[in-house]
C-alpha positions in Angstrom: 45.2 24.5 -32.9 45.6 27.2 -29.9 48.9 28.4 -31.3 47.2 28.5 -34.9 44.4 30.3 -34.1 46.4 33.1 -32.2 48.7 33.1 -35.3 45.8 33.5 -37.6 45.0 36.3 -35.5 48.2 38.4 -36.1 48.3 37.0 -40.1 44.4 38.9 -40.1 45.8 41.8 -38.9 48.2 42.4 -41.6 46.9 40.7 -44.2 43.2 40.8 -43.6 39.8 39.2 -45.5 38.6 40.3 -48.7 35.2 38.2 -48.7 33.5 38.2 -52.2 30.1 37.8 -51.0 28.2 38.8 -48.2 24.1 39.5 -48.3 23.5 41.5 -45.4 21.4 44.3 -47.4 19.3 41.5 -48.5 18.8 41.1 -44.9 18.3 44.7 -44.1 15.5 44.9 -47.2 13.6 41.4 -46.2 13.6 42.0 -42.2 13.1 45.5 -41.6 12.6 47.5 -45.0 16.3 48.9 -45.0 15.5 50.8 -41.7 18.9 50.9 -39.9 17.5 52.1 -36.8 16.0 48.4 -36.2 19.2 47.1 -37.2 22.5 49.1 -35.6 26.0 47.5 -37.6 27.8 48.8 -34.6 25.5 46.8 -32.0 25.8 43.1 -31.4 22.9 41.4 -34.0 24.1 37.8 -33.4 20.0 37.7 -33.2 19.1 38.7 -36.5 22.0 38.3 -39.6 25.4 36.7 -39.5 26.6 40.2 -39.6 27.9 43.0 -37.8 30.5 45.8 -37.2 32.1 43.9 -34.2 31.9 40.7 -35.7 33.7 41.8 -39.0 36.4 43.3 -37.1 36.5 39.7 -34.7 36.7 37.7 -37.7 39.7 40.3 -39.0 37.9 41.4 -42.5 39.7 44.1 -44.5 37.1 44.1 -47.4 33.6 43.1 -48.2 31.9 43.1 -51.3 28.3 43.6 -50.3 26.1 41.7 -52.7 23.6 44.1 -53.9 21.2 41.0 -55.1 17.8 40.5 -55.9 15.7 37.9 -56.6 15.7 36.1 -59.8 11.8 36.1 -59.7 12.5 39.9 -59.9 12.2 40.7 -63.4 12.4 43.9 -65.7 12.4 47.5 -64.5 11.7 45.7 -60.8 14.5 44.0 -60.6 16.7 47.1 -61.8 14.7 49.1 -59.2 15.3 46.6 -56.4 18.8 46.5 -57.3 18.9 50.2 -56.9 17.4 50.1 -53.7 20.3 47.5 -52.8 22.9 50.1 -53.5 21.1 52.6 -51.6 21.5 50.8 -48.5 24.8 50.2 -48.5 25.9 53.4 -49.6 23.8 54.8 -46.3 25.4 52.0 -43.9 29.1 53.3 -45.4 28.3 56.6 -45.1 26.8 56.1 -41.7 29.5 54.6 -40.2 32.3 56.0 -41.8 34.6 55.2 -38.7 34.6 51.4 -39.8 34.0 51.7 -43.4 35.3 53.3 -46.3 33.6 53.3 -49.9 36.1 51.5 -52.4 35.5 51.3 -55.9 39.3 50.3 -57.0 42.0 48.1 -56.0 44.0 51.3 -54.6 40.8 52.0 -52.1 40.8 48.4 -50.7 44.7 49.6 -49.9 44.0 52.6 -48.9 40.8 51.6 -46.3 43.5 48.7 -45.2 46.6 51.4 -44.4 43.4 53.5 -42.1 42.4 50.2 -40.3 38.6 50.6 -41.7 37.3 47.7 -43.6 36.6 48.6 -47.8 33.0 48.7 -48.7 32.5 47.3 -52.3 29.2 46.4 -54.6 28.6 43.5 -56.4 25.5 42.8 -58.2 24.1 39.4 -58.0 22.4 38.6 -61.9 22.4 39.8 -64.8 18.6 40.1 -64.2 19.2 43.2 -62.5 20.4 45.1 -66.3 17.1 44.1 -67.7 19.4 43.6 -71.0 20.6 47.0 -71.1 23.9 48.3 -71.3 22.9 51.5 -70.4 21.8 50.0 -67.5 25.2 47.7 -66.6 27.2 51.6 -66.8 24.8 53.2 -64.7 25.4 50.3 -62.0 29.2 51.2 -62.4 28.8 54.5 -62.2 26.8 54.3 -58.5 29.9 51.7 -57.6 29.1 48.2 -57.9 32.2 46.5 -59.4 31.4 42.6 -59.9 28.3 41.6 -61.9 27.2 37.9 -61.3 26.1 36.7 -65.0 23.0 34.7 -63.8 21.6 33.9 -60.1 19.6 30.8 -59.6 17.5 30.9 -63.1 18.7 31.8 -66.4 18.6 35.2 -68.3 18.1 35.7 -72.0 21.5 35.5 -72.7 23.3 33.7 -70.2 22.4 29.9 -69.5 22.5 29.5 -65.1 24.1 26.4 -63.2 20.3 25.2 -61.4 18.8 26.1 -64.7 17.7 23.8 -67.6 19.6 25.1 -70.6 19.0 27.3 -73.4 21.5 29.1 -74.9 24.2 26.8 -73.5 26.4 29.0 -72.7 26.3 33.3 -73.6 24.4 34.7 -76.7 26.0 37.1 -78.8 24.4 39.7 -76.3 25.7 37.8 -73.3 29.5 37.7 -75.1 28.7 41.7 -75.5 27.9 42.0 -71.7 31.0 40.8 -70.8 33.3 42.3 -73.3 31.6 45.6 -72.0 32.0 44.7 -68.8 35.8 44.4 -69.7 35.6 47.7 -70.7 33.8 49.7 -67.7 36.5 47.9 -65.7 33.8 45.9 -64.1 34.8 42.2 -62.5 32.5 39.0 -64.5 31.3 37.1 -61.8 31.3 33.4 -62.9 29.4 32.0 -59.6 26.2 30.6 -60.3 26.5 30.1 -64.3 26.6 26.6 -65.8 30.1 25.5 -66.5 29.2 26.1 -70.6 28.9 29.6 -69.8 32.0 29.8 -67.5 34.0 28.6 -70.4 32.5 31.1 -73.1 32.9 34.0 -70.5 36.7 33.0 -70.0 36.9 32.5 -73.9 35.7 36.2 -74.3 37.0 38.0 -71.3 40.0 40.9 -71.9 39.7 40.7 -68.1 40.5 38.5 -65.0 37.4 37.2 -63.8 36.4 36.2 -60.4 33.8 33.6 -58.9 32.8 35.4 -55.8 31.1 32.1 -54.2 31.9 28.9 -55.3 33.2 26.2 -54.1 34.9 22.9 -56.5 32.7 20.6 -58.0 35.6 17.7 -57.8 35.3 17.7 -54.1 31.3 17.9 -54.1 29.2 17.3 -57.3 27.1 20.5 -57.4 26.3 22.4 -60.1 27.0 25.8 -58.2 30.4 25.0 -57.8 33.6 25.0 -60.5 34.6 22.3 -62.4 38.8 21.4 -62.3 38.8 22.3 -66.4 37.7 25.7 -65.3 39.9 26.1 -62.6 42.5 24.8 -64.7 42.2 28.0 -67.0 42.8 30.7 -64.0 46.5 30.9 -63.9 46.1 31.8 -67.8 43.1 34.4 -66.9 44.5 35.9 -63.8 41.4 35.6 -61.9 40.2 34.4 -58.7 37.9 31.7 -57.2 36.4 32.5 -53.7 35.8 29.4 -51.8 31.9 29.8 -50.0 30.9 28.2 -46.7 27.0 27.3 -47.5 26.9 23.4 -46.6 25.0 22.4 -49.1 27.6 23.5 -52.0 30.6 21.8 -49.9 29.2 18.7 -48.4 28.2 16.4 -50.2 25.6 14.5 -47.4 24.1 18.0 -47.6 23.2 18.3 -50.7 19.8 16.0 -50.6 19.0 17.6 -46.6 18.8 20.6 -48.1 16.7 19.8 -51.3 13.8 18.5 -48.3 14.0 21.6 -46.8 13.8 23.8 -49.8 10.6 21.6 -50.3 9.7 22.3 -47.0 9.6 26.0 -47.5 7.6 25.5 -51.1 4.5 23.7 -49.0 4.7 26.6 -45.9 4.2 29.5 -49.1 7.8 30.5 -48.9 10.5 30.8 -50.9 13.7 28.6 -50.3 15.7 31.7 -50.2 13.8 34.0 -47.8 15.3 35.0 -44.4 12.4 36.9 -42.6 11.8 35.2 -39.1 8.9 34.0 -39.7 11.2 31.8 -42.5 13.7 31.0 -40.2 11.1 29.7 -37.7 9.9 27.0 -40.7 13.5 26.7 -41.2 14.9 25.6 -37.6 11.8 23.5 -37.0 12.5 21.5 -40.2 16.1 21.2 -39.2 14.9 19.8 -35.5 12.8 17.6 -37.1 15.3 16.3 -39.4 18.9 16.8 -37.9 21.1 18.0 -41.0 24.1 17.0 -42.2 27.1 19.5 -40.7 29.9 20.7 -42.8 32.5 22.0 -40.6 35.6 24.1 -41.2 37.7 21.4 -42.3 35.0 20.7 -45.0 35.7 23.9 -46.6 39.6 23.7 -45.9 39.2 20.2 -48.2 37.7 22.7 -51.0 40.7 25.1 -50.7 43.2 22.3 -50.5 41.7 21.0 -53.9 41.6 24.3 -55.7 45.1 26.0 -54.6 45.8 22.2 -56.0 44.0 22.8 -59.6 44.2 26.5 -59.6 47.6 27.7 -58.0 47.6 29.7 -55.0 47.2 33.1 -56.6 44.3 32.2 -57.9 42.2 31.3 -54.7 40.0 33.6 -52.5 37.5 32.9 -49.5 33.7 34.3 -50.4 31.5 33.0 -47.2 28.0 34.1 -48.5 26.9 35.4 -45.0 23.1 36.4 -44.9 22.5 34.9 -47.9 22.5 30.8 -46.4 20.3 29.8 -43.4 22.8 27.3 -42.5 26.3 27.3 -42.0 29.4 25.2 -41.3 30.6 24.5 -37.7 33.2 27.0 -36.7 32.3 29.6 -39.2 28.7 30.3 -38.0 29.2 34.0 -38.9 31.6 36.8 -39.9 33.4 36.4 -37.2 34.7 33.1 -38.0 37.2 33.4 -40.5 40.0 33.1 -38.2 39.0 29.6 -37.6 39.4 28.6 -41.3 43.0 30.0 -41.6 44.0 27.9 -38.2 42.7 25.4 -39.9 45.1 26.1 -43.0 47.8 26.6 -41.1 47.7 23.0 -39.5 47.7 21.8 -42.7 50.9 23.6 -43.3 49.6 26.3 -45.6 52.4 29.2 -45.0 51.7 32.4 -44.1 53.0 33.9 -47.2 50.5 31.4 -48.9 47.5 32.8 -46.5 48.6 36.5 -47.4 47.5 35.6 -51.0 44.3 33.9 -50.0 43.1 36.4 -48.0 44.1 39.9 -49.5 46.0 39.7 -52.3 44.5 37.8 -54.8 41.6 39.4 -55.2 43.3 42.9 -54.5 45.5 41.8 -57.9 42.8 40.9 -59.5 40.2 44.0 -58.7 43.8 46.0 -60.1 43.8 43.8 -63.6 40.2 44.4 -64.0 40.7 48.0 -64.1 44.5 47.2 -66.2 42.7 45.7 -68.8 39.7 49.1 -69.3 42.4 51.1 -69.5 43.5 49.2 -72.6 40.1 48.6 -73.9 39.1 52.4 -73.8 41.9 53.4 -76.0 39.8 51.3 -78.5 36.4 51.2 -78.0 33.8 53.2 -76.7 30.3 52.2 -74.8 28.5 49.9 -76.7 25.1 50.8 -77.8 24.4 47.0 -78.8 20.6 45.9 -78.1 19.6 42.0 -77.7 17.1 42.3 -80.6 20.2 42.8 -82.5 22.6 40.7 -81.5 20.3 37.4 -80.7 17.8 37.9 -83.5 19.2 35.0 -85.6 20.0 32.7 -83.1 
């Protein structure tokens, strides 16, 4: 595993990460207001978030897409607000250290930022909660840069039924089909994480577009609804798109699955919310998990996801998209950013080949990013913005 791990090494260097999820703003905006003077990217904060300037560079990441989530409690003009705020930050933290990162809003900046050795700085929105049903709304959010939209987060919205939801529409409304044909449009990536499978297979019925699933894991290897069933990933070679593989243990490990229900309940009776990560969560949090020792996925658990899906999928239609900031728990070996070199060892000791691990870690989702904007190209010769309202489109149903 030595000789792996320094070949992984050089293999990073060349052909680094493009992770599809990370929720460090979340972290900035719940543990010190978005002041980046408490929290310096360029200093060690092994203390506070799973990430960091020197541990994205350790781990050998090229490109990030920063989630710019909120809340699916967060509803109407606060969640588009909140969202706004989210962009805000990260366009600061880019701006502010411009040495390390460079803003990329296309497939040829994620090249570009890779040929200057600075990692690209993407958006992708987390819900569709954060449009508040508007399309005006989904165009201004690609105008300030944000280039995947998640369709639902943890609850449903009006037109799009989510995976840890009961359903409703089972699938998209009209609307939702009309969100993601002008998402198809804008050049804008549907992100099929966290929908139920029914709206998975409508979106990849009605997508123009590769899609991607930015963290999710497969569902054959561990029965949760978060992750992707093999009939979905059976329809990515056709599609184009890409599923990125997440580390959070309790959507790759089966025995974690009921640990981490308890201590979801655990948070509900101390007055928090399951997915806050303020230190005074974290304290309820690690006393829970002392209390009752979880279950621990480790790297070869998440290598047994990628194994399965470059299985069902192909290998050009695989990606890695750790969820950083956005779990309080974490597989052995990949405890932060900086542990993505650990999961390619791992790959290569399984005899994935280094032209294999090129794909997986850069140019997948680099290809896919490129037919995303491909396919608005085409669809702009056609058809301009669509001025479609829900009241219209989901009256009758």
């Amino acid at each position: 595993m030595t000789d792996h791990l320094a070949q992984a090494h050089d293999l990073l260097a060349t052909h680094p990460i493009v992770d599809g999820h990370n929720d460090f703003p979340w972290a900035l905006r719940e543990q010190v207001r978005y002041d980046l003077d408490q929290r310096d990217m360029a200093a060690d904060l092994t203390a506070y978030t799973h990430t960091d300037l020197p541990r994205l560079r350790a781990g050998g990441v090229g490109a990030q897409f920063w989630s710019v989530f909120v809340r699916s409690d967060f509803q109407g003009d606060t969640a588009v607000s909140a969202t706004l705020e989210q962009i805000d930050v990260v366009r600061r933290f880019t701006d502010r250290y411009a040495t390390d990162l460079r803003p990329a809003v296309t497939a040829d900046d994620m090249e570009a930022a890779r040929a200057e050795g600075r990692i690209a700085s993407l958006m992708g929105a987390e819900g569709g909660h954060s449009i508040n049903c508007s399309l005006a709304t989904l165009r201004t959010l690609y105008d300030l840069g944000v280039r995947y939209m998640t369709l639902t987060h943890n609850d449903n919205v009006p037109w799009a039924d989510s995976a840890t939801d009961e359903p409703k529409a089972h699938g998209l409304t009209r609307f939702g089909e009309e969100v993601v044909r002008e998402m198809n449009r804008l050049g804008m990536l549907v992100d099929l994480s966290h929908v139920s499978a029914d709206t998975m297979r409508d979106a990849l019925r009605v997508t123009e577009a590769p899609v991607v699933f930015s963290h999710s894991s497969a569902r054959a290897v561990c029965d949760h609804p978060r992750n992707i069933p093999d009939d979905v990933l059976e329809l990515l070679p056709a599609n184009g798109g890409v599923a990125m593989a997440t580390f959070v243990p309790k959507f790759v490990l089966p025995e974690a699955v009921a640990w981490t229900r308890e201590a979801d309940e655990n948070m509900r009776a101390h007055g928090l919310h399951p997915l806050e990560m303020t230190p005074a969560a974290m304290k309820v949090q690690r006393a829970f998990e002392e209390a009752n020792p979880r279950p621990m996925a480790t790297v070869s658990t998440v290598a047994d996801h990628l194994d399965h899906m470059r299985e069902v999928a192909g290998i050009d239609h695989i990606g890695i998209g750790g969820d950083f900031d956005g779990t309080a728990f974490t597989p052995e070996g990949l405890g932060d950013v900086a542990g993505y070199p650990n999961l390619v060892a791992e790959l290569l000791d399984r005899r994935w080949s280094p032209a294999d691990l090129a794909k997986l870690t850069w140019q997948n989702a680099v290809r896919t990013l490129r037919g995303a904007e491909d396919a608005a190209r085409a669809a702009q010769t056609t058809r301009g913005p669509s001025i479609a309202t829900i009241d219209q489109l989901d009256a009758a149903e």
